[in-house]
GUDOMI-688764 format. One record per residue: residue number from 1; residue in one letter; x, z, y of N, C-alpha, C in turn. Coordinates in pm, whole numbers. Atoms other than C-alpha are relative to their C-alpha. Last residue first. Example, Ala and Ser with C-alpha at 12.3 -4.5 7.8 and 13.67 -1.06 7.14 Angstrom:
<sites>
<site 2,"S",<-82,-6,-119>,<1367,714,-106>,<-77,73,109>>
<site 1,"A",<89,0,-119>,<1230,780,-450>,<90,0,120>>
</sites>
This chain:
<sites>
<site 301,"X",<81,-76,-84>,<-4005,-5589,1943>,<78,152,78>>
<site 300,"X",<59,98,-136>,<-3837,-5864,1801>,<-62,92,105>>
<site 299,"X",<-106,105,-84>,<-3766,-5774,1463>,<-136,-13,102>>
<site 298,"X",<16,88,9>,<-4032,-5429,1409>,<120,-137,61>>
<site 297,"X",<54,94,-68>,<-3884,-5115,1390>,<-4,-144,-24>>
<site 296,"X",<-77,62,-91>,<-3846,-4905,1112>,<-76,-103,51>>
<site 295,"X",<-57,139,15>,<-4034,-4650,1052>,<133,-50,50>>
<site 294,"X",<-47,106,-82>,<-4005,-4259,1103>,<25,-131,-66>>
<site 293,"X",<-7,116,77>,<-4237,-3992,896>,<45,-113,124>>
<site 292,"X",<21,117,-100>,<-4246,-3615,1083>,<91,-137,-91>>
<site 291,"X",<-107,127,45>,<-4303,-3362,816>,<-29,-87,132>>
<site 290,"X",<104,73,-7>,<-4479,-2958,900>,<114,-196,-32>>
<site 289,"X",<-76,102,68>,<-4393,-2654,855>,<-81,-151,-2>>
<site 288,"X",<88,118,22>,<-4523,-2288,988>,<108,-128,-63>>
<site 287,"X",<105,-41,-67>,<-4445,-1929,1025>,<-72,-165,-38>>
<site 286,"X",<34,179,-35>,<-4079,-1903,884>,<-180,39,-22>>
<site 285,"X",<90,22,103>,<-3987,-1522,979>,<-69,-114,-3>>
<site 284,"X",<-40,39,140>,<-3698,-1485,1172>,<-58,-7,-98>>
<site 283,"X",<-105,-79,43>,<-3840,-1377,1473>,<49,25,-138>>
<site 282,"X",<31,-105,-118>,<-4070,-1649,1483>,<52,148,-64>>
<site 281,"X",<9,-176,-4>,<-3973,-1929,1293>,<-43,58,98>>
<site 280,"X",<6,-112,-97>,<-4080,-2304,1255>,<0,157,14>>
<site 279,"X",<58,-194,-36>,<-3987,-2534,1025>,<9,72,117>>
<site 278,"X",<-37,-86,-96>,<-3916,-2934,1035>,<-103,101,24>>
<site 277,"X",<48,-188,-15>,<-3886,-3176,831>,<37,63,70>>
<site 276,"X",<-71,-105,-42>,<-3802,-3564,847>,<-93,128,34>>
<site 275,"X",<94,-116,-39>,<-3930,-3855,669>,<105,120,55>>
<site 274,"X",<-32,-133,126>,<-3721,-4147,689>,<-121,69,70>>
<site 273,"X",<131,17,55>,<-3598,-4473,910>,<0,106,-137>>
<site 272,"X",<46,84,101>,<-3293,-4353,1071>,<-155,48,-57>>
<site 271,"X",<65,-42,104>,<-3271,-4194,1439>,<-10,-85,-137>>
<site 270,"X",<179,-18,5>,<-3044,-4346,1677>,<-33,58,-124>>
<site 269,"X",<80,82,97>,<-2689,-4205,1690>,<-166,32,20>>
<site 268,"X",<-106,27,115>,<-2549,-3913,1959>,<-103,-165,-77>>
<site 267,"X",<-126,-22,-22>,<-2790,-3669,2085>,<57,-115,-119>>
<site 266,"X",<-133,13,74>,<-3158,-3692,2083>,<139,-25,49>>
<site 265,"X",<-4,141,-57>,<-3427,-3503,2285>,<193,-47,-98>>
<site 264,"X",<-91,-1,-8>,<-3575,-3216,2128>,<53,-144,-5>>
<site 263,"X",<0,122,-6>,<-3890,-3080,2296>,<161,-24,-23>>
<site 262,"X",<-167,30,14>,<-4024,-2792,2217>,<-11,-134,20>>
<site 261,"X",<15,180,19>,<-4460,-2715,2323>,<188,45,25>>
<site 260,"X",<-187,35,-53>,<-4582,-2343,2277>,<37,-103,-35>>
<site 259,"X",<-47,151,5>,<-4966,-2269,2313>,<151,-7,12>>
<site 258,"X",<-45,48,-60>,<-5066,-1915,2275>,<83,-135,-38>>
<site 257,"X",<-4,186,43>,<-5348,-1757,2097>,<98,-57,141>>
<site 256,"X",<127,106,-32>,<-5382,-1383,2217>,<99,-130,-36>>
<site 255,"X",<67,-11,120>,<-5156,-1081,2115>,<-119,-97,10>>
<site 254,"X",<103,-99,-26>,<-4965,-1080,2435>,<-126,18,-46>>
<site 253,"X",<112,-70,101>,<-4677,-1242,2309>,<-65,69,76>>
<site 252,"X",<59,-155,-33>,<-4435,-1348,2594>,<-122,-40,-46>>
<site 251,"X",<147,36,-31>,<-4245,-1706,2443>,<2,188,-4>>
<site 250,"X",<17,-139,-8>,<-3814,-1720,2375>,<-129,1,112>>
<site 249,"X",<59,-6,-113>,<-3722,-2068,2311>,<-44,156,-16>>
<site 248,"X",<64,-144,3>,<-3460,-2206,2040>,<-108,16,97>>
<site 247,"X",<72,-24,-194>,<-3386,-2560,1955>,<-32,141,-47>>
<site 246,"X",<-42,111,-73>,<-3177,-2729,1607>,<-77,77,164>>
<site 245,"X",<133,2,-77>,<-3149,-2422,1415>,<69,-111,131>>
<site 244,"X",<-63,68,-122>,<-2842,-2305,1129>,<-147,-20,62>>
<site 243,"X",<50,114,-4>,<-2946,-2025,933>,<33,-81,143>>
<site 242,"X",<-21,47,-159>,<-2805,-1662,832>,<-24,-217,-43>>
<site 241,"X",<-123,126,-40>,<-2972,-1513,582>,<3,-57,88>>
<site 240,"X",<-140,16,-63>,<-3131,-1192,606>,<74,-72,16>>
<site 239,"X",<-85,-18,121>,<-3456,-1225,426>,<156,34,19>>
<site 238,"X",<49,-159,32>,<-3614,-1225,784>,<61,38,-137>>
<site 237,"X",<150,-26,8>,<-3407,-1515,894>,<-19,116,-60>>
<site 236,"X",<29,-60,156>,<-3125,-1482,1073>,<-146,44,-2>>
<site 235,"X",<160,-117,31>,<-3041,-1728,1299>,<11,74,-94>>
<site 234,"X",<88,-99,133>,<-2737,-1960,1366>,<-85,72,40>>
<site 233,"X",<-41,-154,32>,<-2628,-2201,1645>,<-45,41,-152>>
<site 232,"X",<-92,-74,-128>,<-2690,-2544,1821>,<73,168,-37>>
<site 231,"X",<-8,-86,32>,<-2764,-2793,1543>,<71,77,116>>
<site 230,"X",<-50,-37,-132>,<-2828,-3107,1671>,<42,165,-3>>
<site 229,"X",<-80,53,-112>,<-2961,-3198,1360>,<9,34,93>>
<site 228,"X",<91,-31,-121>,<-3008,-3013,1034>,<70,-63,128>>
<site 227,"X",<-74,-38,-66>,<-2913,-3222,707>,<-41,24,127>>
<site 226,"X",<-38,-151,5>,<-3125,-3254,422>,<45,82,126>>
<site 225,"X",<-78,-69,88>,<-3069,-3632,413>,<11,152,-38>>
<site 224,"X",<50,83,136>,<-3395,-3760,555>,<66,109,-109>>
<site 223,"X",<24,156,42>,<-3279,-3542,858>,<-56,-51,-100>>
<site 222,"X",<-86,84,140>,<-3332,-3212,929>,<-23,-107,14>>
<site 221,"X",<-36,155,14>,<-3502,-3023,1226>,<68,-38,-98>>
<site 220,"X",<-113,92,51>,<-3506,-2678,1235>,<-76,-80,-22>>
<site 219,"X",<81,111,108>,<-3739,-2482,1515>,<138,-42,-24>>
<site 218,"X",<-106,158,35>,<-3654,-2168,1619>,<-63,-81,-55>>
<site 217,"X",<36,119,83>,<-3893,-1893,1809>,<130,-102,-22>>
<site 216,"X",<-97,44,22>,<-3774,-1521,1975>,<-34,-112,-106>>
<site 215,"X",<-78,59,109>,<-4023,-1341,2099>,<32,-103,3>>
<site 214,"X",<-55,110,17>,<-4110,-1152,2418>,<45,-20,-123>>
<site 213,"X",<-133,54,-38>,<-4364,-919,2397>,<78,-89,-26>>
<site 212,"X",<-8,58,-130>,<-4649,-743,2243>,<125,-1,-26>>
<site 211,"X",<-81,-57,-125>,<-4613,-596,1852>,<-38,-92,141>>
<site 210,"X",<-159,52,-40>,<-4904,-727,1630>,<46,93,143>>
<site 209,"X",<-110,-85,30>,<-5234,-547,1574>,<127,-57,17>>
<site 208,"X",<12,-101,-50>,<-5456,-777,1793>,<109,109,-42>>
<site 207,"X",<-18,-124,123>,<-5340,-1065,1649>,<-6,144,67>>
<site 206,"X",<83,-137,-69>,<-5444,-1410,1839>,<17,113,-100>>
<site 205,"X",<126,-37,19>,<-5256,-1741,1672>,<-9,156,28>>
<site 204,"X",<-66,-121,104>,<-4891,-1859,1776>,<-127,38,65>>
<site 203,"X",<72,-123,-52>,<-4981,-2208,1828>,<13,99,1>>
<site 202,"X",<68,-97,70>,<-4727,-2521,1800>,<-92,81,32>>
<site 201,"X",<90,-90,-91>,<-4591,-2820,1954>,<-102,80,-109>>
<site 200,"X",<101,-122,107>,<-4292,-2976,1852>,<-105,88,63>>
<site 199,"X",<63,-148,-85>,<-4177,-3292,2033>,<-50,99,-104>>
<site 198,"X",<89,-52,131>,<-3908,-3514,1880>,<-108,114,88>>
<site 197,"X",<44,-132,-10>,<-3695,-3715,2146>,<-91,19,-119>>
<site 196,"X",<-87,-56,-101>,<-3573,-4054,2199>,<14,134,-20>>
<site 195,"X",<72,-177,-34>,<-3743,-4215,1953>,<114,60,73>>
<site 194,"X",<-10,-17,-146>,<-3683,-4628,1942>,<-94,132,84>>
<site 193,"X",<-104,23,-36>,<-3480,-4653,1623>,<-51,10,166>>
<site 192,"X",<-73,-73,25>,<-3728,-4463,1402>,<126,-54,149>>
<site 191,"X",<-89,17,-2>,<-4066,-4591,1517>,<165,37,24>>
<site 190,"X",<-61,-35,147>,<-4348,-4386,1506>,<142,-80,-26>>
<site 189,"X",<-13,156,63>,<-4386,-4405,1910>,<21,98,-150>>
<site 188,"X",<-18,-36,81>,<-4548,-4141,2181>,<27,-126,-138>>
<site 187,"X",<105,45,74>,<-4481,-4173,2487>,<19,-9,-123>>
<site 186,"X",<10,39,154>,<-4242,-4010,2738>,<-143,-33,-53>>
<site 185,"X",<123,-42,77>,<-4202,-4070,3116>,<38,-17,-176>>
<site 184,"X",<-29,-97,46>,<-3881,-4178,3275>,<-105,108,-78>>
<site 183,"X",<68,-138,-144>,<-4001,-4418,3503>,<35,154,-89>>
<site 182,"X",<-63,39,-149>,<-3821,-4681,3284>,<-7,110,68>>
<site 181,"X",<16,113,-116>,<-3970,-4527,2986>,<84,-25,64>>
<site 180,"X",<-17,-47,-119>,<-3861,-4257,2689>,<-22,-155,102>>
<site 179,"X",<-129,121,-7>,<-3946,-4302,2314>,<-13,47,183>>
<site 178,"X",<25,30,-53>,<-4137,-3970,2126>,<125,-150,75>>
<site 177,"X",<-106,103,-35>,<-4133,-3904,1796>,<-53,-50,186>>
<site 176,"X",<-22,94,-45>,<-4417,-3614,1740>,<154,-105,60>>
<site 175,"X",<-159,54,-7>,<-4406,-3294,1516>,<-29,-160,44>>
<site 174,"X",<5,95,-35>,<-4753,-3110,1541>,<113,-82,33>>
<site 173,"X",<-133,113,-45>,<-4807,-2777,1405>,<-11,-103,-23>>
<site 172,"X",<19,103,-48>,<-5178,-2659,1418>,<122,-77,67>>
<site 171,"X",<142,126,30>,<-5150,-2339,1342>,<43,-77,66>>
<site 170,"X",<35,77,-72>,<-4949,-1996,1363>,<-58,-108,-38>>
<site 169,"X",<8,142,14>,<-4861,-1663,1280>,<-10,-116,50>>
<site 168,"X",<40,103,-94>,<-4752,-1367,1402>,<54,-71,-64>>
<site 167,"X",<-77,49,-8>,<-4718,-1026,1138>,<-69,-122,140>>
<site 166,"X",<-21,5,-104>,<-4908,-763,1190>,<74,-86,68>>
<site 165,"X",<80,84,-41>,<-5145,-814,899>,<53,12,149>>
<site 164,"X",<41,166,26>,<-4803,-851,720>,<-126,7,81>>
<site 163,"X",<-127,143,3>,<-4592,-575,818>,<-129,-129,12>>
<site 162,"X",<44,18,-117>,<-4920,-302,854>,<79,-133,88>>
<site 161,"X",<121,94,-71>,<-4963,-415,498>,<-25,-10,144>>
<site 160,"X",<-33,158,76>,<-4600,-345,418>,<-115,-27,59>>
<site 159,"X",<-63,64,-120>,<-4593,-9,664>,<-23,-88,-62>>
<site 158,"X",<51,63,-116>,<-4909,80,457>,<98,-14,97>>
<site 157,"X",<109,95,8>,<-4741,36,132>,<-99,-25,112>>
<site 156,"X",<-51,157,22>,<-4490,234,272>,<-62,-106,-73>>
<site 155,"X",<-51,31,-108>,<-4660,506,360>,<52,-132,3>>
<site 154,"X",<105,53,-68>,<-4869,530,24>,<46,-53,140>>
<site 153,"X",<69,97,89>,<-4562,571,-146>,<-59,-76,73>>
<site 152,"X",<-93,82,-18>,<-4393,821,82>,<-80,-118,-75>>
<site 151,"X",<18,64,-96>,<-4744,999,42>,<100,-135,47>>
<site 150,"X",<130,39,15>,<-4722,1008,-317>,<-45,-82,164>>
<site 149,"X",<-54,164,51>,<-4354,1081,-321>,<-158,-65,37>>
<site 148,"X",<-76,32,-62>,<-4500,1402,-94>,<58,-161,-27>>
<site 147,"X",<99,18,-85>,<-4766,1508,-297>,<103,-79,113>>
<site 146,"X",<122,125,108>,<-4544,1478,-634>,<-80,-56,135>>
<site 145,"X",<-129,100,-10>,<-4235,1713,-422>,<-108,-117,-54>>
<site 144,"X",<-26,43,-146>,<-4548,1959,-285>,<50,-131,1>>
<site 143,"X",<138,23,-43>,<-4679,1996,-674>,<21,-84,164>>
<site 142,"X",<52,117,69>,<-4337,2039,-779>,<-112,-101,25>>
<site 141,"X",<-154,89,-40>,<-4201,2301,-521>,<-45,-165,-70>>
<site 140,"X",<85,58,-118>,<-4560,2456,-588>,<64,-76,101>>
<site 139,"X",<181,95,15>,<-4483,2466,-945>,<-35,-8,147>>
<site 138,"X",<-29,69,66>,<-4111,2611,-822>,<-108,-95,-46>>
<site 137,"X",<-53,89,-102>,<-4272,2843,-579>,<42,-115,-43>>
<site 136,"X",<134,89,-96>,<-4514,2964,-858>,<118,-85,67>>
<site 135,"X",<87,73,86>,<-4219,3008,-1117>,<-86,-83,89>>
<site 134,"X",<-72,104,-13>,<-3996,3149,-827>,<-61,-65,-96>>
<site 133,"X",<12,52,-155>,<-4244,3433,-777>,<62,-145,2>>
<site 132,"X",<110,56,-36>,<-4234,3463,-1165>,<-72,-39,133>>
<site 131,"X",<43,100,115>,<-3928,3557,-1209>,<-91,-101,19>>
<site 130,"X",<-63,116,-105>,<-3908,3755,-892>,<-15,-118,-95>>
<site 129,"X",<146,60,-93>,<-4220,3981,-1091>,<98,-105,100>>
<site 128,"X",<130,40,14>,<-4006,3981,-1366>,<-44,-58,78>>
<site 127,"X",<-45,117,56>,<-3674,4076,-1228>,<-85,-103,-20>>
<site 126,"X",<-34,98,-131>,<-3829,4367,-1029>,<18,-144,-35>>
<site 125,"X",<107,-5,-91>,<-3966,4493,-1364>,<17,-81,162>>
<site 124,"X",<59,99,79>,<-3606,4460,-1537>,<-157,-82,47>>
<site 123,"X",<-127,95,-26>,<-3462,4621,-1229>,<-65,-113,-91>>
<site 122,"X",<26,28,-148>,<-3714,4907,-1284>,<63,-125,43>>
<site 121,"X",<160,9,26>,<-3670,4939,-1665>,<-72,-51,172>>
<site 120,"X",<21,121,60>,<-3319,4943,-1596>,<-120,-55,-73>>
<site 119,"X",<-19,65,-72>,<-3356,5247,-1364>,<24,-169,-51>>
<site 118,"X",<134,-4,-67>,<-3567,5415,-1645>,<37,-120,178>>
<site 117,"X",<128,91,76>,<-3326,5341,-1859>,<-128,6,97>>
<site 116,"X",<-28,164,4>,<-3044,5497,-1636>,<-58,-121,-58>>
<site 115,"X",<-8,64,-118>,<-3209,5826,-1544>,<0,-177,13>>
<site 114,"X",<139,-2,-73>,<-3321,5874,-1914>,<-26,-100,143>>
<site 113,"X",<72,129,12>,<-3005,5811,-2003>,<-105,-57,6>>
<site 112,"X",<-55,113,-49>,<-2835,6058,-1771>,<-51,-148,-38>>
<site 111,"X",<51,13,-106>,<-3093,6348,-1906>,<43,-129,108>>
<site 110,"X",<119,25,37>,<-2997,6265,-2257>,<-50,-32,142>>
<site 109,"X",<1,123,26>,<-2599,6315,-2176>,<-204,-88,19>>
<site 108,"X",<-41,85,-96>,<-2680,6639,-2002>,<3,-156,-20>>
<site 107,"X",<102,-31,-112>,<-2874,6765,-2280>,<4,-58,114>>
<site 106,"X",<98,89,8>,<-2624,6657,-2533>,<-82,-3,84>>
<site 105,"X",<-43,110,-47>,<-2355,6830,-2348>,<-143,-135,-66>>
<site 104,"X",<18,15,-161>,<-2555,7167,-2394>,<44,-134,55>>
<site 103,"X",<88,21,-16>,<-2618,7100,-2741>,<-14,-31,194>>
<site 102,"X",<42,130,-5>,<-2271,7020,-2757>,<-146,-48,12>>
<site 101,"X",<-87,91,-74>,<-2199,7381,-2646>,<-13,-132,5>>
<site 100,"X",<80,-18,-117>,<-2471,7568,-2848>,<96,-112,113>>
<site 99,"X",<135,116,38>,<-2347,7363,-3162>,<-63,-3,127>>
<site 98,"X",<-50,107,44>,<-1990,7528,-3110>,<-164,-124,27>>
<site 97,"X",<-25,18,-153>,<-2170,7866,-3019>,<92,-131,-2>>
<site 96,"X",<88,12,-95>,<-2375,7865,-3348>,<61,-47,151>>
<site 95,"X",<84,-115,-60>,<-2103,7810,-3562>,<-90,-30,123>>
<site 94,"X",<91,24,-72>,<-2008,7520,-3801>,<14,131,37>>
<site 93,"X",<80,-129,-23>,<-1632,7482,-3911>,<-103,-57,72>>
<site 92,"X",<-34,-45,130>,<-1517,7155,-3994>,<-71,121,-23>>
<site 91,"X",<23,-141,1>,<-1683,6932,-3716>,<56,70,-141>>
<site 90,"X",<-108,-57,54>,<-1576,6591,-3748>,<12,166,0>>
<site 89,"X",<-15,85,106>,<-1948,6402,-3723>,<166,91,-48>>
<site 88,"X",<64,-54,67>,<-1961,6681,-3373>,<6,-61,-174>>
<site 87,"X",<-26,-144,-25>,<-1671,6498,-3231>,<-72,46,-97>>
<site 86,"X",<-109,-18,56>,<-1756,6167,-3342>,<13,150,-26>>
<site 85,"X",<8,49,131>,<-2069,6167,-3190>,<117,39,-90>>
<site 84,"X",<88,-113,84>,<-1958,6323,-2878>,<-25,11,-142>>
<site 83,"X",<-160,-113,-11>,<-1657,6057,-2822>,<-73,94,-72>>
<site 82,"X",<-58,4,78>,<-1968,5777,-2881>,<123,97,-77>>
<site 81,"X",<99,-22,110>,<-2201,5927,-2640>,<93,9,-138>>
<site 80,"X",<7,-167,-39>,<-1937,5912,-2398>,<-91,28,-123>>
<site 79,"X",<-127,-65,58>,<-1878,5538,-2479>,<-25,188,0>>
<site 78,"X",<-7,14,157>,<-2211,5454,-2441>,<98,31,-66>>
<site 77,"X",<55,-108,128>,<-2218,5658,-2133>,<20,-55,-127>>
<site 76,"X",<-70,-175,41>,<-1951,5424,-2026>,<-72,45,-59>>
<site 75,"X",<-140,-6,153>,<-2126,5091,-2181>,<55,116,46>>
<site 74,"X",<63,-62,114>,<-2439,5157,-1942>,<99,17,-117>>
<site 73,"X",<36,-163,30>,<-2270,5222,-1620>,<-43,28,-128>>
<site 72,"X",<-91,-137,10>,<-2134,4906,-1706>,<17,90,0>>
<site 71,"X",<-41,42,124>,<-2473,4692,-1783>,<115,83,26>>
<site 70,"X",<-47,-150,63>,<-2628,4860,-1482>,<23,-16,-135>>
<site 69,"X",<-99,-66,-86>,<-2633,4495,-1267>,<45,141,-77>>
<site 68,"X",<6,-14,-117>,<-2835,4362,-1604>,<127,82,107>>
<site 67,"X",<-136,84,-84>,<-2714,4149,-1911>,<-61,45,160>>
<site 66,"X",<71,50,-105>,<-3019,4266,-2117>,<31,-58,146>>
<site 65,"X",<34,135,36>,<-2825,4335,-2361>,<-50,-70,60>>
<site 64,"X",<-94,26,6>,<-2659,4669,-2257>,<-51,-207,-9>>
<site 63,"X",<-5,-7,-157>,<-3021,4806,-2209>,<117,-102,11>>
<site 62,"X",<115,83,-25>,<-3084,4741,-2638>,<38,-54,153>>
<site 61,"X",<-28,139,7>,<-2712,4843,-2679>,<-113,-69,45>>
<site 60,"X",<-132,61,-92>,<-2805,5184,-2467>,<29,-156,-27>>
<site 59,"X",<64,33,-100>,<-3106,5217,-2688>,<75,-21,116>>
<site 58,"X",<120,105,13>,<-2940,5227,-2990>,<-71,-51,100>>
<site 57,"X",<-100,101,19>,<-2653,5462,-2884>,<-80,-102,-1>>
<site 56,"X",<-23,100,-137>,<-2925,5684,-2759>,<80,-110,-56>>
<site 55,"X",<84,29,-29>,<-3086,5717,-3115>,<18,-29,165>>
<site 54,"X",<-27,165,62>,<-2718,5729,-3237>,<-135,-28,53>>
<site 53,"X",<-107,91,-19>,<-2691,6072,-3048>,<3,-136,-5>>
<site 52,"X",<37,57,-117>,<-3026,6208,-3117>,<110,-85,61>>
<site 51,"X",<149,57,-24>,<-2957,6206,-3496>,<-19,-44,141>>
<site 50,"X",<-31,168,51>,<-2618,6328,-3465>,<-92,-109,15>>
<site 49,"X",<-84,48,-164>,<-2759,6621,-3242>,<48,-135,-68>>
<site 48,"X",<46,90,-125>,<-2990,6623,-3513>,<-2,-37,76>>
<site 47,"X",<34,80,78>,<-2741,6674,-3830>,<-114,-78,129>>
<site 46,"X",<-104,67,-17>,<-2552,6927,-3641>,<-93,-142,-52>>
<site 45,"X",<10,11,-198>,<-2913,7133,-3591>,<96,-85,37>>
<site 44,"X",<68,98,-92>,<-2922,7059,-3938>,<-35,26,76>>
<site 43,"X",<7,157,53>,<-2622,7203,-4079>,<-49,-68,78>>
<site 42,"X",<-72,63,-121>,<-2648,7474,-3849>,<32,-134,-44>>
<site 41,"X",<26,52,-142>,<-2979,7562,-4019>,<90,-57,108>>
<site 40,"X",<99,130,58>,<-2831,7504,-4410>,<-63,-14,223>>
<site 39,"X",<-99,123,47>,<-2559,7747,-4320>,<-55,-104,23>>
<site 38,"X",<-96,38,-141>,<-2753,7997,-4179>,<51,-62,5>>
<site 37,"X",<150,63,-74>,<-3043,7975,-4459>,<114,-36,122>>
<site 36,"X",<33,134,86>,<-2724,8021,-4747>,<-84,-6,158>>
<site 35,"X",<-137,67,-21>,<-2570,8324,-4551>,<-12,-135,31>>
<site 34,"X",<-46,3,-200>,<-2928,8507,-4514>,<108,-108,54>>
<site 33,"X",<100,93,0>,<-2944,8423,-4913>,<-8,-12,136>>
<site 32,"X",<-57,132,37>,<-2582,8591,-4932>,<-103,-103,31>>
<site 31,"X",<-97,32,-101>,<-2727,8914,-4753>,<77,-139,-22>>
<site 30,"X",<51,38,-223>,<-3026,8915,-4898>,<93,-20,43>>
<site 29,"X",<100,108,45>,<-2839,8906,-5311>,<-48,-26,135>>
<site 28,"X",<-104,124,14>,<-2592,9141,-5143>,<-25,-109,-25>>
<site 27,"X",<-18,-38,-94>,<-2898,9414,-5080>,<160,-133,39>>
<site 26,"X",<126,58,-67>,<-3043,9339,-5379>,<71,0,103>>
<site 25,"X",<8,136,50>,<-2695,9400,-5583>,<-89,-71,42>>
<site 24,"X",<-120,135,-22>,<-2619,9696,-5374>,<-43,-116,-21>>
<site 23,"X",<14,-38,-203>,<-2975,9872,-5386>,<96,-108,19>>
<site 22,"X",<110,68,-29>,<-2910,9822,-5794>,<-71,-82,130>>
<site 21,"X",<-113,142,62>,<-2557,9962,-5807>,<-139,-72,60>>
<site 20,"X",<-94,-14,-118>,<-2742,10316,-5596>,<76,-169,-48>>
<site 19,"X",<91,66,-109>,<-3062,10287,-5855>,<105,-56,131>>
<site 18,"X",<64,166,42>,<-2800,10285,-6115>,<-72,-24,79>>
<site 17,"X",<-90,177,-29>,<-2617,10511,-5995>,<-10,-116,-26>>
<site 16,"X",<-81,26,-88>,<-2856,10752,-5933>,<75,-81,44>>
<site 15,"X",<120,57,-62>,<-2976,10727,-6253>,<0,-8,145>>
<site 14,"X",<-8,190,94>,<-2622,10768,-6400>,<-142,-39,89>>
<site 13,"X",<-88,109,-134>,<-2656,11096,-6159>,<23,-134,-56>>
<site 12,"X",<29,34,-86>,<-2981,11233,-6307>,<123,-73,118>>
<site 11,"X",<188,90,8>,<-2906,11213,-6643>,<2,-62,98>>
<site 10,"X",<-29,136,8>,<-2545,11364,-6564>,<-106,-93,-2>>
<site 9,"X",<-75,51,-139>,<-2722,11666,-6396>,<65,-133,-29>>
<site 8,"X",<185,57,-82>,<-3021,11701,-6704>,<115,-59,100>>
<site 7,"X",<10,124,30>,<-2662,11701,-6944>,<-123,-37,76>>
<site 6,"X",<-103,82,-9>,<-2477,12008,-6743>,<-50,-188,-43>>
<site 5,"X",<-7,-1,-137>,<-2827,12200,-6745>,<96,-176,60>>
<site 4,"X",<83,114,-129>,<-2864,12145,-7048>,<-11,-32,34>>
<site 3,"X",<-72,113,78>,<-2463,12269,-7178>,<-167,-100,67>>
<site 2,"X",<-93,79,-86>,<-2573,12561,-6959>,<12,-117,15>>
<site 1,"X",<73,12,-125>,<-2857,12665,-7153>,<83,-73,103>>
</sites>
């Protein structure tokens, strides 16, 4: 009865200890699988601070590129970012309050690049719309500078035409030999050896648009040979060259038809038998032209 007793009590304590080993081995089995999930979550909570890390880095070089005033503020954080990175990338041990800590610096970092993208998003936006302010002004810099040659253009094609229909002309030049009397009177001879004088008598024709006032007339004279006679000075004609001139006279324009009579009486040697020329300016612009033809005189007369 005893000896029973003694083998129901071992029975029941092997069973005992087997449910009691059993308990353990479940109970160590959870507690290692608990180990495993804690491991694997700080993993990747390390794994997405990395993650968000390089996802600023990325968007820093994008900002960085864009060659604006917050290009240096933007390379520190980028550096700061970079220290973090690292940091966490060398982690040996993981624990929660390690992760909580860089989470917390990530947070700050995040919130700074926010600030600073959003201010280079603004800057970029300002940029733009000046961009394009100076686009128009520039097309309307172009448009103005085209309208402008255009007028210069047109201006000076109407100073040229207001040049020429304003210019003063003339008519009805008349180059006479004249010979001189007793009584001192002149008359009018073709003969070369007995001309005393040359008369020039011109018109300066009616021009409403022309300047008023006194101008400034030359007549040259030449000989057969080319050569101007009595030559008293220079001129410059409207081309700018300077010109010799046998008579000057200075006539008041008052935009009506006026009669002007030269008279150049000779100096020196008689006249030779020849044709002789002779232009007329008005303020240095030749205006008319005309030939005076000298015989020779008759024996005897």
């Amino acid at each position: 009865m005893e000896e029973n007793s003694k083998s129901s009590n071992s029975k029941i304590l092997i069973i005992a200890l087997t449910i009691l080993l059993f308990g353990l081995i479940g109970y160590t089995f959870y507690n290692n699988n608990d180990h495993k999930e804690a491991i694997k979550f700080l993993q990747d909570e390390k794994e997405q601070i990395i993650g968000n890390l390089t996802a600023m880095e990325e968007k820093y070089d994008v900002a960085i590129a864009q060659n604006t005033s917050l290009s240096d503020s933007l390379t520190m954080e980028k550096e700061k970012i970079a220290i973090l990175k690292d940091s966490v990338q060398n982690l040996k041990q993981i624990n929660s309050n390690v992760l909580r800590r860089y989470r917390g610096q990530l947070a700050t970092l995040e919130k700074t690049n926010t600030r600073l993208l959003d201010e280079v998003d603004s800057l970029k936006l300002a940029n733009n719309i000046l961009t394009e302010e100076k686009d128009s002004i520039n097309s309307q810099l172009e448009i103005q500078t085209t309208y402008n040659d255009t007028l210069v253009a047109q201006n000076m094609e109407l100073a040229r035409k207001v040049e020429i229909g304003g210019a003063i002309n003339v008519e009805n030049v008349e180059v006479l030999a004249m010979k001189m009397r007793s009584n001192g009177k002149y008359t009018e001879t073709n003969k070369a050896q007995k001309t005393d004088a040359i008369k020039v008598a011109f018109r300066l024709i009616e021009n409403e648009i022309a300047e008023p006032g006194d101008k400034e007339a030359f007549i040259v004279l030449k000989n057969p040979a080319g050569m101007v006679i009595n030559a008293k000075g220079t001129f410059t004609m409207h081309e700018g060259e300077e010109a010799k001139y046998t008579d000057q006279t200075i006539v008041n324009y008052e935009n009506a038809n006026l009669d002007v009579v030269m008279l150049v009486e000779r100096k020196g040697d008689k006249y030779e038998a020849g044709v002789y020329p002779i232009e007329v300016y008005v303020e240095g612009k030749l205006v008319g032209s005309a030939n005076l033809e000298l015989n020779d005189s008759f024996l005897g007369l």
